[in-house]
N, C-alpha and C positions, 0 to 999 in steps of 0.2 A: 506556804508550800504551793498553792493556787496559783500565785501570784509568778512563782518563782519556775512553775510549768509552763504557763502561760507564753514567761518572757523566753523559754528556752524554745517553745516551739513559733512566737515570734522569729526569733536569732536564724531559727534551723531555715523557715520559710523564706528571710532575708537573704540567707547563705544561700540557697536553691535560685533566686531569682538573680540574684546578682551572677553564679556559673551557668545558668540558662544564658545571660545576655553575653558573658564571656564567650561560652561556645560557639552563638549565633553568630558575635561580633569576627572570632576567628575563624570562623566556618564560611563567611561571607568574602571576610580580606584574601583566605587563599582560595577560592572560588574565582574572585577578581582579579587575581597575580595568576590565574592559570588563564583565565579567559583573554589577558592582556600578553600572555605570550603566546599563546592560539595566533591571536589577532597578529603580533609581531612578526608570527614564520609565514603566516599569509602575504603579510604586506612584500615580503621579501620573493614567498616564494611560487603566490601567480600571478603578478607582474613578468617574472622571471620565466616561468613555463612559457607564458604568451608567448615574449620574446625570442623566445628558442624554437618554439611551432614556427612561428613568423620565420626564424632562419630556417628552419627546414624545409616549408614550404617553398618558400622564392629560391633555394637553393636548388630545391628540383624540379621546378619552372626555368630558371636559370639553365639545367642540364638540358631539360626535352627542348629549348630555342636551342642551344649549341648543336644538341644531334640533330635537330628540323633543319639548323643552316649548312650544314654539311651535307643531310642528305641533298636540297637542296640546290646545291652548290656544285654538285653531282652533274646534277641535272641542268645546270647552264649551255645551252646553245641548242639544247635537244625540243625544249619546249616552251613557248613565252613567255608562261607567268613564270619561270622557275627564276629568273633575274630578281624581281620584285618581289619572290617568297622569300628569297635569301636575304634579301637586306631588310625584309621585317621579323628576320628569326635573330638575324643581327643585331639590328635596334634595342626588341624585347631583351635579349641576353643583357647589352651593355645597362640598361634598364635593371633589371634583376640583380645586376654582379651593385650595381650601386643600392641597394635598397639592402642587398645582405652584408654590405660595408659598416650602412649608418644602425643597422641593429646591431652587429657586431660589438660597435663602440656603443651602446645606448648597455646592451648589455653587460661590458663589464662597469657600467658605472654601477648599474642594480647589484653585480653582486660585489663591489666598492663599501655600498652601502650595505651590504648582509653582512661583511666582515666586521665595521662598527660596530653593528648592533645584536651580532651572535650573544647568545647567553649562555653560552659553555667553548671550554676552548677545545673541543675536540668538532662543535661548529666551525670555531674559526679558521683551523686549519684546514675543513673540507671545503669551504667556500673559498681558500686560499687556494687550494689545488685545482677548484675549480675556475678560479681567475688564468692561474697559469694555461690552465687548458683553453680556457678562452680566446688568449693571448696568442697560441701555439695555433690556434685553429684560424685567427684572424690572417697572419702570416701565411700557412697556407692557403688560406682561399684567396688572400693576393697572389703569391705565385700561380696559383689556378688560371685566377681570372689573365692576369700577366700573358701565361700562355696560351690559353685557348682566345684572346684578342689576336695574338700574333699570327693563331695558327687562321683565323679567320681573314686579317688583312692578306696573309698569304692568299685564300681565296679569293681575294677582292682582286688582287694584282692580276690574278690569272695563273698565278704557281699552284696547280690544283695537286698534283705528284707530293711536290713535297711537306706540300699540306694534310695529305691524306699520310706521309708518313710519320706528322709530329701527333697527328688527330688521337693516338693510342696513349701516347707518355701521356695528354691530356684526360683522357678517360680514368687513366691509373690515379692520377690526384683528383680528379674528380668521387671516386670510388674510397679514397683513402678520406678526404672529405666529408665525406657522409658520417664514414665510420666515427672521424672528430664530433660531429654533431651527437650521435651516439653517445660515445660517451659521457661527453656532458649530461647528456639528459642523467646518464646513471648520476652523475655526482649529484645533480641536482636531488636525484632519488634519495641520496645518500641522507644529504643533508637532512630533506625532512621527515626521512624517519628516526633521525639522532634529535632533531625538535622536537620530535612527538612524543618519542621517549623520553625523553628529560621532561616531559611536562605531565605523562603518566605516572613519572617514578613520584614527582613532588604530590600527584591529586592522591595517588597509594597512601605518602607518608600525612598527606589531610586527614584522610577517610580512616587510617588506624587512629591518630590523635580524635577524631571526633569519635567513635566508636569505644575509645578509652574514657573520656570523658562524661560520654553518655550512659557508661556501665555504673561507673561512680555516680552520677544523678540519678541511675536508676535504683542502686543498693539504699543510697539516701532517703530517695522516694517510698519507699519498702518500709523503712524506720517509722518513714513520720505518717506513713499511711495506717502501719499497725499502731501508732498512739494515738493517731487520731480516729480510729475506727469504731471505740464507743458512743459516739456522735451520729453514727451512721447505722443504728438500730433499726428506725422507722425504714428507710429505703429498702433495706432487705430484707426487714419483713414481706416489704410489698413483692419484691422479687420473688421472695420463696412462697409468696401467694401464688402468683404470676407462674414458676414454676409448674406448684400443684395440677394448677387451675388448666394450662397447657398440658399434661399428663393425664388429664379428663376428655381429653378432645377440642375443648375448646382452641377457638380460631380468633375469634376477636379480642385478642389480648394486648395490651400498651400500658406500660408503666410509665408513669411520669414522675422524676425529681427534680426540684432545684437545677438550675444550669449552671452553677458552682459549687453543687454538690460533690463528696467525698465519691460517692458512686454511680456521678451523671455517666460516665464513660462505660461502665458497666450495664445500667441502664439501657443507653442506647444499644449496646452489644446485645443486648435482651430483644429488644424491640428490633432492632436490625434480621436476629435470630428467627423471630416469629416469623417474619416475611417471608425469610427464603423458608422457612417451615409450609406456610401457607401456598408459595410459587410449589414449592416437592410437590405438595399435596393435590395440585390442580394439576400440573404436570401427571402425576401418576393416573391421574381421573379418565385427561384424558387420552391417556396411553390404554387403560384399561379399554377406554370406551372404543379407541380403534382396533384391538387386540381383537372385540367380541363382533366389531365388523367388518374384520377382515376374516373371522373363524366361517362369520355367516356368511358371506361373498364367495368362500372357500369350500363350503359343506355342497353346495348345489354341484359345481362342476364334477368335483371329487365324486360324489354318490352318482353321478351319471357317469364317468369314465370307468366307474367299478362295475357299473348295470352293463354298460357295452362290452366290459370285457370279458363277462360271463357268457353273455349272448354269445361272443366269441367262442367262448369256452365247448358251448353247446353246439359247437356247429352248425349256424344258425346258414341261413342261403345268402343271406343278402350283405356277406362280410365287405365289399368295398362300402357299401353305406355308413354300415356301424364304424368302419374304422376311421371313414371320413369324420362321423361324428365326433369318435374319439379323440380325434387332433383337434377338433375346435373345441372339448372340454379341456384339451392339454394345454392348447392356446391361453384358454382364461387363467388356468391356473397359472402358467407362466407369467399372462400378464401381473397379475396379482402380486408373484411372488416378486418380480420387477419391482413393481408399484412399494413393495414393503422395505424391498435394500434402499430404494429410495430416499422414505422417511426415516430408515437407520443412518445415511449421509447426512441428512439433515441434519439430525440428534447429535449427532456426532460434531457438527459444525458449529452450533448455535451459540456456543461460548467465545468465538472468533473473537477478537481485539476491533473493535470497531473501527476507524480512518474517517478524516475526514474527505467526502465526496460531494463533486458536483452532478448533481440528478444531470442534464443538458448531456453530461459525457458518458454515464450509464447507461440512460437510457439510448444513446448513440451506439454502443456496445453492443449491446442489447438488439438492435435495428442489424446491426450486421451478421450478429448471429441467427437470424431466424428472418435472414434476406430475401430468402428463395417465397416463405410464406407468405411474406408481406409484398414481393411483387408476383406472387399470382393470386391473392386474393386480391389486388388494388387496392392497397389501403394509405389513406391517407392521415397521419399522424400528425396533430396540429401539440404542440409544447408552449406552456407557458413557464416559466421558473425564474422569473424578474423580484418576485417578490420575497421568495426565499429560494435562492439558490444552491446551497451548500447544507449539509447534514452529516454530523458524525455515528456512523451507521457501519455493518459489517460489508464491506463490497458486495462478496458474491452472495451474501442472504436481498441486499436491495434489487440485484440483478434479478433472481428469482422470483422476487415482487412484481416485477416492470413486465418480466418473461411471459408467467406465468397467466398477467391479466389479460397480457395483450394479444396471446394465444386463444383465450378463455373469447376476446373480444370476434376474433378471424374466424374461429368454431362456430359461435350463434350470430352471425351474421347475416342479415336481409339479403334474399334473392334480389328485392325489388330496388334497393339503391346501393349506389357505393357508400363502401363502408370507410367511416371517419373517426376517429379515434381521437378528445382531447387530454393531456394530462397538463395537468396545473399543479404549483407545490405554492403552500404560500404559511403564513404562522397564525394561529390561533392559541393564545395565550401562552403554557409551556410546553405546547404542540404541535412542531413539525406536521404540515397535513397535506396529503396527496388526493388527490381526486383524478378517478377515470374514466371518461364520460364516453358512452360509446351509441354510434345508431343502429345497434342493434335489433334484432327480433325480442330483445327483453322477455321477460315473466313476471309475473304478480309474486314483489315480494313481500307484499301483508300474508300471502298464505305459504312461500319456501323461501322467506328471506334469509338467517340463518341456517336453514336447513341444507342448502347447496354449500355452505363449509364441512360439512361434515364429508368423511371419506370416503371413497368408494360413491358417493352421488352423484348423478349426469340430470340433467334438466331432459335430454333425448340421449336414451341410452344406445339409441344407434351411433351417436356420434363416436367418432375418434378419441380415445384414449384412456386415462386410467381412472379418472373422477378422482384425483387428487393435487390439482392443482388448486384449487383454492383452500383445500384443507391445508397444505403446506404452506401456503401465504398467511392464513389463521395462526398457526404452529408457531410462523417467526416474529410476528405480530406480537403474540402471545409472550412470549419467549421476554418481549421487550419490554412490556409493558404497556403495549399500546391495543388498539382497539379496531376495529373495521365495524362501517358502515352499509347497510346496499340498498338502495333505492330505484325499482326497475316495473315498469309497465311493459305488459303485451304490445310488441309494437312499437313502441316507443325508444327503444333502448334502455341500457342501466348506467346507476352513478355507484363507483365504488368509490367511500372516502374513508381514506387510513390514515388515522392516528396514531404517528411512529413510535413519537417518544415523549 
């Protein structure tokens, strides 16, 4: 009976890997039969566009030479160059009318060749109609050209009268002309949205077969996972230790099994768990901890605008003072309350889908939007980013990084030199690392290195603005997993170095 379990859950196993590779195999072939008819309406269909801008364009270069040589032409005997503008508006035209000839014919060979190789026949009749349209528009732009030559040698002869009176019939096919090119372009629209559909309808009828198929591996899976589950006592023990043990407070938790374990995939679900458990948990930390210094940042202005507006109350003598006063406690609180919608955007952002960016172009961004600061303080921003140029990162969270320091940098800036600014990005092991090296007035940070991330902190609390820029660089830092560095003497200037990810 052992024996006879054994080979059944052999069989079942066999069955499973053999419909895994079927799947994959079928999942892959129409994957490659859509990517190769992709590729097939390309080939057809921006060759095909070019060719058609290309007629539009010289088409209406063609037009502005024929109205420049008429005006032109106009203007013969009245002024000297107008002899020599006319026969180079001339020239160009005959120039142009030949160049929308040999596109003409180059284009219908391309769509010659879309008709061969359409993959549906409601393709091939729109690129059939769009051949005749092609055909119908080559004709007329002969007759075009035909005429508006004629009407031009009429200029040439000195028949200006009755060249001025064919100049209209020529404008009308010229106009009617355009409209040919137009339409085209719609068939051409036509066409590739009837390839694109036919190629959606076949990736739909993929994606239900693999989704069917996948249902069935998954029912299977279910079976053999519940016969095979008394094997898989010890792991979840350790789990529903891991469990308990996590519902005690504990933080440092990790279960380990087997990586072909019945329950590695759970496991890791486990362990994955803890983390974002652990990220809630610091995240909350330090929500609490800005919650209680923004209450206290908040409690001073507040209990002074309530003291002046008693004094008020009491009819005190010296009310423009107090109510002066009063607006600079309403200020702070303003600020503050500023400062908080702030880091509510933040919060709000921080799960952004990250892109791949070039620091060089950010930080150029970046330069532009806070123009006005960096040419009146003088600063001079030197970049290095040869050695890792590129980072998959949230855009406007790195922006805010770059923003943030280099403000922080123009704020505590030396009287006595100009201020210079380096940023460098380069890789330290699986760490993207930015450095910002500035010649600053700096601070001693053995004794408020960390402590200037915190919110609401100014190094000179006269300066300008909220004391939360560098808490908010901390916040997205944090957010990623990464870390910041600060290393700054009195005088000397500081180094920020962030480790992004």
């Amino acid at each position: 009976m052992k024996k006879d379990f054994t080979k059944r859950i052999s069989g079942a196993s066999l069955f499973l890997i053999i419909l895994l590779v079927v799947i994959g195999i079928f999942s892959m072939m129409r994957v490659y039969n859509s990517h190769n008819s992709i590729d097939e309406v390309a080939r057809i269909d921006v060759p095909l566009i070019e060719i058609l801008t290309n007629i539009e364009t010289h088409q209406l270069q063609q037009s502005i030479n024929f109205e420049r040589a008429i005006r032109h032409a106009e203007e013969i005997g009245k002024y000297d160059q107008a002899q020599a503008q006319y026969t180079l508006a001339d020239s160009l035209f005959r120039t142009q009318a030949t160049l929308v000839d040999n596109e003409l014919i180059l284009a219908e060979e391309h769509v010659k060749k879309g008709i061969s190789e359409a993959i549906s026949d409601n393709q091939r009749i729109i690129m059939k109609d769009l051949l005749n349209a092609l055909k119908k528009m080559e004709r007329e732009h002969l007759s075009y050209e035909r005429d508006a030559i004629a009407v031009l040698e009429l200029f040439t002869d000195g028949q200006t009268a009755e060249a001025m009176d064919r100049v209209v019939d020529v404008e009308a096919k010229e106009e009617k002309l355009n409209g040919e090119i137009e339409h085209l372009l719609i068939e051409l629209e036509k066409y590739t949205e009837e390839s694109v559909n036919a190629i959606e309808v076949d990736e739909r009828t993929t994606l239900r077969l693999v989704v069917l198929f996948t249902c069935f591996f998954v029912m299977i899976s279910i079976v053999i996972s519940f016969v095979a589950s008394n094997s898989s006592t010890i792991p979840i023990d350790q789990l529903t230790e891991g469990v308990k043990r996590l519902s005690k407070g504990e933080k440092a938790i990790k279960i380990s099994t087997p990586p072909s374990g019945l329950t590695s995939e759970l496991t890791t679900t486990f362990n994955e768990m803890v983390i974002k458990l652990q990220d809630a948990q610091e995240e909350i930390e330090r929500h609490m901890h800005f919650s209680y210094s923004t209450a206290h940042d908040l409690k001073a202005p507040i209990t002074n605008l309530i003291e002046l507006l008693d004094l008020l109350y009491k009819d005190a003598d010296d009310h423009d003072k107090i109510l002066q006063q009063a607006k600079t406690s309403a200020k702070q609180v303003q600020s503050i309350v500023l400062a908080l919608n702030e880091v509510h955007v933040l919060r709000e952002a921080l799960d952004t889908k990250p892109e791949v960016l070039y620091f060089d172009q950010i930080v150029s961004e970046v330069e532009k939007g806070i123009s006005s600061k960096i040419e009146t303080s003088k600063v001079i921003v030197t970049k290095w980013f040869a050695k890792c140029p590129t980072i998959k990162y949230p855009s406007a969270q790195l922006k805010s990084i770059f923003q943030n320091l280099i403000i922080n940098a123009i704020k505590y800036s030396s009287p006595n030199r100009l201020l210079e600014i380096e940023i460098e990005s380069y890789r330290d092991n699986d760490h993207t690392v930015l450095e910002i090296r500035d010649n600053g007035i700096g601070f001693d940070s053995n004794v408020s290195g960390m402590e200037i991330m915190e919110p609401f902190k100014q190094l000179d609390p006269k300066k300008e603005g909220s004391g939360l820029g560098l808490y908010l660089i901390k916040t997205i830092i944090d957010h990623h997993h990464g870390h910041i560095e600060v290393k700054s003497k009195p005088g000397k200037g500081s180094i920020f170095t962030i480790y992004l990810n």
